[in-house]
FIKOLZA-1660 file (N, C-alpha, C; in steps of 0.1 Angstrom, whole numbers, plus 5000, padded with zeros to 4 digits):
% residues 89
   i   px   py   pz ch aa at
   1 3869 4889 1441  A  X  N
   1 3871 4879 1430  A  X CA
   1 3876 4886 1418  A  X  C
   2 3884 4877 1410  A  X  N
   2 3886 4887 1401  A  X CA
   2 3890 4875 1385  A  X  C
   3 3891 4880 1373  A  X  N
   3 3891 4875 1362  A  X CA
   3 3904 4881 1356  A  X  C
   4 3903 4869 1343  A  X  N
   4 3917 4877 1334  A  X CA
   4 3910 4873 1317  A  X  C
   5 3906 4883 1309  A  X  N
   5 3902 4884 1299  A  X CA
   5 3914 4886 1290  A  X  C
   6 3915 4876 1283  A  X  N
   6 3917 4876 1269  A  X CA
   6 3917 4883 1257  A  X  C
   7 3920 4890 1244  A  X  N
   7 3916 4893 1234  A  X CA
   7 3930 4894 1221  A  X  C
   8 3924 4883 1213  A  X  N
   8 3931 4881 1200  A  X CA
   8 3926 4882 1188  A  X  C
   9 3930 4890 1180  A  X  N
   9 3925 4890 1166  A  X CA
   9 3930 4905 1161  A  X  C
  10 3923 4905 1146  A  X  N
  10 3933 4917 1136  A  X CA
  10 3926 4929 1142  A  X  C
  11 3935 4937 1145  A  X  N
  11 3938 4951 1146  A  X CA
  11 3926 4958 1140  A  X  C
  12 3918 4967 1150  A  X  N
  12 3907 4974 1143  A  X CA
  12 3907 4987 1154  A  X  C
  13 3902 4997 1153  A  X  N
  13 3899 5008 1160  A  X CA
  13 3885 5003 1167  A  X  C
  14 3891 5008 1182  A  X  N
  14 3880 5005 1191  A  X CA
  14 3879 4995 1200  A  X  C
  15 3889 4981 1200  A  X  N
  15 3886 4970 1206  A  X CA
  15 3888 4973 1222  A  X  C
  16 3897 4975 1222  A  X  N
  16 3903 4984 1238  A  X CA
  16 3889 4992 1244  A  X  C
  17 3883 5001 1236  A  X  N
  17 3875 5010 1243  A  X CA
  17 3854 5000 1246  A  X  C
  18 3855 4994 1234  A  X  N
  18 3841 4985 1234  A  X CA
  18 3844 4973 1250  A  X  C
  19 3857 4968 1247  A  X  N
  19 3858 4957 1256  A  X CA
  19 3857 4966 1272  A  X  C
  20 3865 4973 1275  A  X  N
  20 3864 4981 1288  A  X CA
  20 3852 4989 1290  A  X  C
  21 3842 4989 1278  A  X  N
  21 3828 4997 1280  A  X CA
  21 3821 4987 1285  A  X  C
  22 3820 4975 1282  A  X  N
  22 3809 4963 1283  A  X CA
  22 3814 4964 1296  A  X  C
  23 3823 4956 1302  A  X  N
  23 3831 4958 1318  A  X CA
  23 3825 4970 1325  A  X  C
  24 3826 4979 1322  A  X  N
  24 3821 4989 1334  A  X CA
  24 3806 4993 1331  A  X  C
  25 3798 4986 1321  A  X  N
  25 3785 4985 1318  A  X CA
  25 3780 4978 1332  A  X  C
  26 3788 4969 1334  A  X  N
  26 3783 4955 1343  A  X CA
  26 3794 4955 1362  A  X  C
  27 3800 4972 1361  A  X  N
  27 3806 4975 1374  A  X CA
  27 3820 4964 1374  A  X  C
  28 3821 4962 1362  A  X  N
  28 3835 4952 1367  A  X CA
  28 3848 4961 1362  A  X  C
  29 3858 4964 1372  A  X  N
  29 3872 4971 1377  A  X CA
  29 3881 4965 1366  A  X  C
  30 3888 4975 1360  A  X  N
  30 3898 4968 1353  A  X CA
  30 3911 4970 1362  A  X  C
  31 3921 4966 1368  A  X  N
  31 3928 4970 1379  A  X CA
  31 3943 4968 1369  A  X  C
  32 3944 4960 1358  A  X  N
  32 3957 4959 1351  A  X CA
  32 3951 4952 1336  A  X  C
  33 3961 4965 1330  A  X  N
  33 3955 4957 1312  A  X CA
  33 3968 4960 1304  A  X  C
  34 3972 4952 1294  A  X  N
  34 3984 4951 1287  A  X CA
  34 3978 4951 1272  A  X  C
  35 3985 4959 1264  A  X  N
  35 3982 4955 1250  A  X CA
  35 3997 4952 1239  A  X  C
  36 3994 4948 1229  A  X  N
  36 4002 4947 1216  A  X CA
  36 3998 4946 1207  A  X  C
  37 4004 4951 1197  A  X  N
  37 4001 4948 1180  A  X CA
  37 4010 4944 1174  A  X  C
  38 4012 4932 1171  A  X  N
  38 4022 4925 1162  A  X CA
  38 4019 4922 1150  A  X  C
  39 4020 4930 1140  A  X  N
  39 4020 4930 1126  A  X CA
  39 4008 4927 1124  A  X  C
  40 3998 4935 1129  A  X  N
  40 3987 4938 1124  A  X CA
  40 3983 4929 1130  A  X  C
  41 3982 4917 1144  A  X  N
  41 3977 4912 1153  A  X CA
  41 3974 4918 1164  A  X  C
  42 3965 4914 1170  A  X  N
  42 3959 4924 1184  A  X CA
  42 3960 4919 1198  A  X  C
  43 3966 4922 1206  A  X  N
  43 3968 4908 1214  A  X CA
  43 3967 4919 1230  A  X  C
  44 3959 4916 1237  A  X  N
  44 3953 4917 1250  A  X CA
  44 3951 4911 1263  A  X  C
  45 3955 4917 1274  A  X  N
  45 3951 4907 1283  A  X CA
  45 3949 4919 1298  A  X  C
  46 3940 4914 1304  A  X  N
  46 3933 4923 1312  A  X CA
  46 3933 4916 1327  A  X  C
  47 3930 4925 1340  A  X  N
  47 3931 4915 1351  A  X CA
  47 3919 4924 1355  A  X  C
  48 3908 4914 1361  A  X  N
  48 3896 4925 1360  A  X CA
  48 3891 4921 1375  A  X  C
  49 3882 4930 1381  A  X  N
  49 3881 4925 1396  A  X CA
  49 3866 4922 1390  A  X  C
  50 3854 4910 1397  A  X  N
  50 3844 4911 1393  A  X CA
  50 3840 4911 1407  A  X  C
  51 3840 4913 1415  A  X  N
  51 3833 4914 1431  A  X CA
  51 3819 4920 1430  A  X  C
  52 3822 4932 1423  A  X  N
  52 3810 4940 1423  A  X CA
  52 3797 4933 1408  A  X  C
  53 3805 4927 1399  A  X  N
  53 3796 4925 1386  A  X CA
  53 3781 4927 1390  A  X  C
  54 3776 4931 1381  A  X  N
  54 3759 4930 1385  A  X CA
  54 3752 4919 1375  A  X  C
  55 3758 4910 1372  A  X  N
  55 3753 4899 1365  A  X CA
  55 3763 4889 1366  A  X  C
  56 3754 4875 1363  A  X  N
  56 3760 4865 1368  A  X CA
  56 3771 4864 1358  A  X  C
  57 3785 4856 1367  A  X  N
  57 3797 4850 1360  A  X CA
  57 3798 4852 1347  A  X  C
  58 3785 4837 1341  A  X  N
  58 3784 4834 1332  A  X CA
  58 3780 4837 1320  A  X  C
  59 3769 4849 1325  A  X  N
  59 3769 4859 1317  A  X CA
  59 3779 4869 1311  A  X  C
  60 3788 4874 1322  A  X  N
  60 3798 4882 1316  A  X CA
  60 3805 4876 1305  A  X  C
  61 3807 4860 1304  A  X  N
  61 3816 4852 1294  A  X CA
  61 3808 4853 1283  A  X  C
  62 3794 4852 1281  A  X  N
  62 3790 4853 1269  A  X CA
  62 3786 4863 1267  A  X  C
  63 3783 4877 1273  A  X  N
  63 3782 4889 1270  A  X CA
  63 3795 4891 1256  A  X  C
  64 3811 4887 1261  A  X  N
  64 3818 4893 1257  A  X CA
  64 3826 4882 1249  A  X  C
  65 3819 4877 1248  A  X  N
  65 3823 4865 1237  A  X CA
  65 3814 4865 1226  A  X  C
  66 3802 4870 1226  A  X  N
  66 3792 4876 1219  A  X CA
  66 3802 4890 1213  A  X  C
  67 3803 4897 1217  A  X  N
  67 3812 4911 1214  A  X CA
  67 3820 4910 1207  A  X  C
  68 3829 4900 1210  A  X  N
  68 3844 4896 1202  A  X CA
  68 3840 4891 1188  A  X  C
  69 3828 4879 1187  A  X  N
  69 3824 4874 1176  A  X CA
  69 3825 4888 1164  A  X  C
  70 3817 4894 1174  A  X  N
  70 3811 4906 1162  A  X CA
  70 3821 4916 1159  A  X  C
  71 3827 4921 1164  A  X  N
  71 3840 4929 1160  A  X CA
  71 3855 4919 1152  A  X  C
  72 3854 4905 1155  A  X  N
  72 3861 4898 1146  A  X CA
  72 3879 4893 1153  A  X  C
  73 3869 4897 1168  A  X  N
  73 3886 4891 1177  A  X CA
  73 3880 4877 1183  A  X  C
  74 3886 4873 1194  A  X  N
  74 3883 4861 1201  A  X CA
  74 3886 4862 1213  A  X  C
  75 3876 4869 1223  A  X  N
  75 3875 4875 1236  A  X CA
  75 3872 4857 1248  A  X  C
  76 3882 4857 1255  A  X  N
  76 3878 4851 1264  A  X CA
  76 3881 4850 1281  A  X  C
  77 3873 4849 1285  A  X  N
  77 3871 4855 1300  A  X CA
  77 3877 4843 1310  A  X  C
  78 3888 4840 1318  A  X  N
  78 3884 4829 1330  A  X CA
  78 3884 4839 1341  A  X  C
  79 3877 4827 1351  A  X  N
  79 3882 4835 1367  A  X CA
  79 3895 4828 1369  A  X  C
  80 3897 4837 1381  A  X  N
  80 3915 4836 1387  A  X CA
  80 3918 4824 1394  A  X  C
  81 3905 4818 1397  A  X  N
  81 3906 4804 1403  A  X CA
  81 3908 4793 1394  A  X  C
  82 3905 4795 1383  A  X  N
  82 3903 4785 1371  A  X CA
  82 3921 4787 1367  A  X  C
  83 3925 4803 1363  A  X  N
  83 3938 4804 1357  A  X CA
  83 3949 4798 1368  A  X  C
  84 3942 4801 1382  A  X  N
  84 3953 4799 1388  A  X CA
  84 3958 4783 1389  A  X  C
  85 3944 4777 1390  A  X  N
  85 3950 4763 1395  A  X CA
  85 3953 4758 1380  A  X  C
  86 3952 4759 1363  A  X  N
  86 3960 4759 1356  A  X CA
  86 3974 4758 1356  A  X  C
  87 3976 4768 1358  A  X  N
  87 3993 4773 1361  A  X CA
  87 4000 4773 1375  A  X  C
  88 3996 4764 1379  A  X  N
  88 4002 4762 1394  A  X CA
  88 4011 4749 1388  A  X  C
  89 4022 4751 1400  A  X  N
  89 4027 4737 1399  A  X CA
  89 4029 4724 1408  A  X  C
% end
């Protein structure tokens, strides 16, 4: 199974390394991750496997939505099943 996390907000040292620490805190794979900085924006997006997570789903979403609060981005998690049937046509 697998997720695609999110992350938006201003440019700080560190967001890249806290977000991928909490993830492999909890055994989840990051298998593809993209970044940018547009003029001092921070813009992220990650494709994560959660097969192995050691905590539930739901927890990982507010783990790292709790995270984002506090460093001052806007972290958010779906699974691939949610994104997928989104963007289907």
């Amino acid at each position: 199974m697998n997720a695609v996390i999110t992350v938006l907000g201003k440019d700080t040292v560190g967001i890249l390394a806290k977000v991928s620490s909490e993830c492999a805190d909890v055994h989840v794979n990051i298998i593809e991750v993209t970044q940018s900085v547009l003029q001092g924006l921070f813009a992220m997006i990650m494709f994560v496997d959660i097969s192995n997570c050691t905590v539930p789903f739901s927890q990982l979403v507010d783990s790292l939505t709790d995270t984002g609060e506090k460093m001052g981005v806007k972290i958010h998690v779906m699974h691939e099943d949610i994104f997928n049937a989104m963007h289907k046509i």
